[in-house]
Steps between C-alpha positions, in 0.01 A plus 500: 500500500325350180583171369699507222332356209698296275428525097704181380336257706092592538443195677697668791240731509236302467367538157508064402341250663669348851398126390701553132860496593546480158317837396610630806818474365424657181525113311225362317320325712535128574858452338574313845818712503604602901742695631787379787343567810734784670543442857582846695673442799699795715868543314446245245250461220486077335284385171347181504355339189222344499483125423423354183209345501509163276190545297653868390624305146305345276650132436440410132302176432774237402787705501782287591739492817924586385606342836464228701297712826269651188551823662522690159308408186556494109238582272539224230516537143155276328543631178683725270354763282715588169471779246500326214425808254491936592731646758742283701469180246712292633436506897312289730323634811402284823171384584461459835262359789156609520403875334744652240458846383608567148629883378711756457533643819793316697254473810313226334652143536557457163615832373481529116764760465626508165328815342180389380239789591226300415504271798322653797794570805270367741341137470408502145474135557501200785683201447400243793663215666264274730725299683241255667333413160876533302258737214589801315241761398513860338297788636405826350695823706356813489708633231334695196586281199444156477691171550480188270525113571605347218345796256152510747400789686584421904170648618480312783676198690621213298735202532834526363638215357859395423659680144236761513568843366393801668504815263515867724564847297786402234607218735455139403585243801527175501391276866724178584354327789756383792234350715191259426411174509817383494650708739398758826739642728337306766653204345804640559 
């Protein structure tokens, strides 16, 4: 009798590599992703999942602990973005620890979703946090129209101070700093 060949899985028959479990599996590979172990034993069949392993999430650089064990962190607010002029005047957006992705998709960390087509859905602009030196900066994304720092073209890294405006399609926002000199969330 032939082996029966089987068309939704082609690793079964070979066709990906043995050492990729995860393009064995038909996953991009190295998402890190495995499957419960299924242990086949005569009359009754038992998953087992595998154990986490600790260094599977990323920990964010001064991100705060909510409980006393600091088993589960907070990303703390540093600053506050508000639209000061365009679509959504009136509302503030968080700026948080470390690298902060500005457009309209709702994928990046600050989502600019208030109808303004000429901001870039994906990283039209960085605002950073740097915890360790308690600094702000702006950072070009790779969006096809330009941002502005207080009316100048962000072509490339630049500091971003306190009251600064930050001009994106029809959008005008205005950045209140949280942390500084004054204060850090390693203070706290």
């Amino acid at each position: 009798m032939k082996p029966r060949r089987d068309a939704q899985n082609p690793a079964a028959n070979g066709a990906a590599p043995r050492d990729d479990p995860d393009a064995a599996a038909g996953r991009p590979s190295g998402t890190g992703y495995t499957e419960p172990t299924v242990v086949r034993r005569p009359g009754r069949t038992t998953a087992v999942q595998p154990a986490r392993r600790e260094d599977e999430r990323t920990r964010l650089a001064g991100a705060v602990p909510t409980d006393t064990a600091g088993s589960e962190e907070i990303d703390p607010v540093t600053g506050w973005l508000v639209i000061v002029s365009g679509p959504g005047v009136g509302r503030d957006l968080r700026v948080g620890v470390g690298r902060n992705d500005l457009g309209r998709d709702r994928d990046n960390r600050i989502a600019l979703r208030y109808g303004d087509t000429k901001i870039s859905r994906r990283a039209h602009l960085w605002v950073n946090y740097d915890p360790l030196n308690r600094a702000f900066s702006v950072a070009p994304g790779s969006g096809a129209n330009l941002a502005y720092l207080n009316e100048a073209a962000i072509e490339e890294r630049r500091p971003l101070p306190d009251r600064a405006t930050i001009s994106l399609g029809d959008t005008k926002l205005l950045f209140v700093a949280f942390c500084g000199d004054g204060f850090g969330w390693s203070d706290a």
